[in-house]
C-alpha positions as CSV (number, residue, x, y, z in Angstrom):
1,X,99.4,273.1,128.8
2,X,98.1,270.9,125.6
3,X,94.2,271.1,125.6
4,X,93.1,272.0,129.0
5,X,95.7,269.3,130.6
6,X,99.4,270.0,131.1
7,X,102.1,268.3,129.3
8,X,105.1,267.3,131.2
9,X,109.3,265.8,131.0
10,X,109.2,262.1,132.6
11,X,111.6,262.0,135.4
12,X,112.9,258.7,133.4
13,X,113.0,259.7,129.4
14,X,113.6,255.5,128.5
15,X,110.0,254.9,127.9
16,X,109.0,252.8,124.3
17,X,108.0,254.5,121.4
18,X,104.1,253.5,121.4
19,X,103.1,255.5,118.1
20,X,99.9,254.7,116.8
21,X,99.4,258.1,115.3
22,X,101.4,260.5,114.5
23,X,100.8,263.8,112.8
24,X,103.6,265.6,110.7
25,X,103.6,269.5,109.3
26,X,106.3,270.6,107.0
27,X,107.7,274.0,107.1
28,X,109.3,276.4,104.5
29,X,110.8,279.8,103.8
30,X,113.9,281.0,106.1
31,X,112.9,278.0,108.0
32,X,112.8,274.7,106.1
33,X,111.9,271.1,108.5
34,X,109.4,268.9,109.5
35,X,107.4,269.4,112.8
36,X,106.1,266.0,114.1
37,X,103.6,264.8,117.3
38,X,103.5,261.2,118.2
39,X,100.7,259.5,120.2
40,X,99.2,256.5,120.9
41,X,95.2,256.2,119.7
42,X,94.1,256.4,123.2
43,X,95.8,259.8,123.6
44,X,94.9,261.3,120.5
45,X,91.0,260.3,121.5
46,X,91.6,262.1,124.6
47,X,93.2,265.4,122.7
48,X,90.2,265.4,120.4
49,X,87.4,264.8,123.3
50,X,89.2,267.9,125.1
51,X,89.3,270.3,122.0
52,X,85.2,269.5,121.3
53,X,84.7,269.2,124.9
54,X,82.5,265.8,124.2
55,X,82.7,262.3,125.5
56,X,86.2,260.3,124.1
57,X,83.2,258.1,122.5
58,X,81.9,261.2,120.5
59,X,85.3,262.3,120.0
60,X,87.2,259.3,118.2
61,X,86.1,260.0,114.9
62,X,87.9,263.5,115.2
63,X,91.5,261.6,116.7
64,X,93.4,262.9,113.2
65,X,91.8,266.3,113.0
66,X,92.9,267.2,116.7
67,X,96.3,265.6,116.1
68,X,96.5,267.7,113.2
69,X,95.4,270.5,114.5
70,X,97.9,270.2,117.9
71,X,100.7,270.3,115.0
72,X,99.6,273.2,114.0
73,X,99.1,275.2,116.8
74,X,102.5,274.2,117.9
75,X,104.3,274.7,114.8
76,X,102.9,278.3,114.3
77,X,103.7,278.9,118.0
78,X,107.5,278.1,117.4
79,X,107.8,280.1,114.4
80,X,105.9,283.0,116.3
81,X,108.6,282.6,118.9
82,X,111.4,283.2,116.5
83,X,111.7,286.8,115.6
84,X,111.6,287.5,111.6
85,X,110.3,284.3,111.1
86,X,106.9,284.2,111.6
87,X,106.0,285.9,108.0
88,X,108.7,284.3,106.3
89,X,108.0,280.9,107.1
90,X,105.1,278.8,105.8
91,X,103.4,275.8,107.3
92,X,102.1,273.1,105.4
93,X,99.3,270.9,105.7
94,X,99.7,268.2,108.6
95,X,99.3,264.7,107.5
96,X,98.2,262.2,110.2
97,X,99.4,258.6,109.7
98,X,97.6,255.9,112.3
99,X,98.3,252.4,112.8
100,X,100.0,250.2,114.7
101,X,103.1,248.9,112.1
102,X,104.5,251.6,110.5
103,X,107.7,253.9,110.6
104,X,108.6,257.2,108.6
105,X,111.9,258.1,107.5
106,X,112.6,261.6,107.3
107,X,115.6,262.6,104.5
108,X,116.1,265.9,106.2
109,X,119.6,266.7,106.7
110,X,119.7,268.9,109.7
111,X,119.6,268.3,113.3
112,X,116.2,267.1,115.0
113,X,115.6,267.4,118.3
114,X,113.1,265.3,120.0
115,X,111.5,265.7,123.6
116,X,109.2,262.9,125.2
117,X,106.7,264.1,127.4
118,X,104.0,263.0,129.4
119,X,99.9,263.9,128.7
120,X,97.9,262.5,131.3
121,X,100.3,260.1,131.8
122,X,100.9,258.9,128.7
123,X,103.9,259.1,126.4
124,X,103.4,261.6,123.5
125,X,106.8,262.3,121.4
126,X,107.3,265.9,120.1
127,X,110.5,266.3,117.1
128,X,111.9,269.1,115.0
129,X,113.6,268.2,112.0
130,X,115.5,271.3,110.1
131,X,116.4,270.6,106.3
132,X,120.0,272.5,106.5
C-alpha cells in the first residue's frame, strides 16, 4: 500500500523509464547507499493529492514534498526492517529532481537493486544503491 492505493509487480517488467521526478535519500552509518523513487509528474500529483487528501489541482504544488516524503517513509521502513540498523544508520535529506531531460549517475560501488512497480497503473521505479 503507498498512500491509500496499493503498489504492485507488472506481469511484464519491460515497461520505459518515464521519469519526470525522481526523489533520492542517502543513507549512512553501518549502512551507506542511496534510496531512490522514480515517477512521472502525473503520479507524483496523485501521491501528493492522497497524502493531503485534496483535489490533484490543489495538490500539484506539493508533487516534491510527497515524493520526498514517500522516500522517507520507505527508507526508514527498510532500515527498521533490518535488525541493529535502525539506530545506527542515518537518513539524509531527499532531494527531488523534476523534469523531463535529465539523468543521474550514481558512483556507488555496491550492488543496486531496482523493482518497477505499478501505482494506479502507472510505472513508478523504486532502487537501492549500497556504497560497499
Amino acid at each position: 500500500m503507498m498512500v491509500g492505493a496499493e503498489v504492485v509487480f507488472p506481469d511484464d517488467p519491460e515497461f520505459p523509464l518515464l521519469a519526470e521526478v525522481t526523489g533520492l535519500l542517502g543513507m549512512a552509518g553501518a549502512f551507506c547507499g542511496v534510496f531512490s523513487l522514480r515517477c512521472s509528474t502525473h503520479s507524483a500529483i496523485d501521491i501528493a493529492s492522497q497524502m493531503l487528501a485534496v483535489p490533484a489541482e490543489e495538490a500539484a504544488a506539493q508533487k516534491c514534498d510527497a515524493v520526498g516524503e514517500i522516500c522517507n517513509m520507505v527508507a526508514g521502513n527498510f532500515k527498521a526492517k533490518i535488525e541493529g540498523l535502525e539506530d545506527k544508520c542515518l537518513l539524509a535529506v531527499p532531494t527531488v529532481i523534476t523534469g523531463r531531460d535529465y539523468k543521474f549517475y550514481s558512483i556507488s560501488t555496491g550492488p543496486r537493486i531496482e523493482m518497477p512497480m505499478l501505482y494506479k497503473g502507472e510505472p513508478i521505479w523504486i532502487a537501492l544503491e549500497a556504497q560497499s
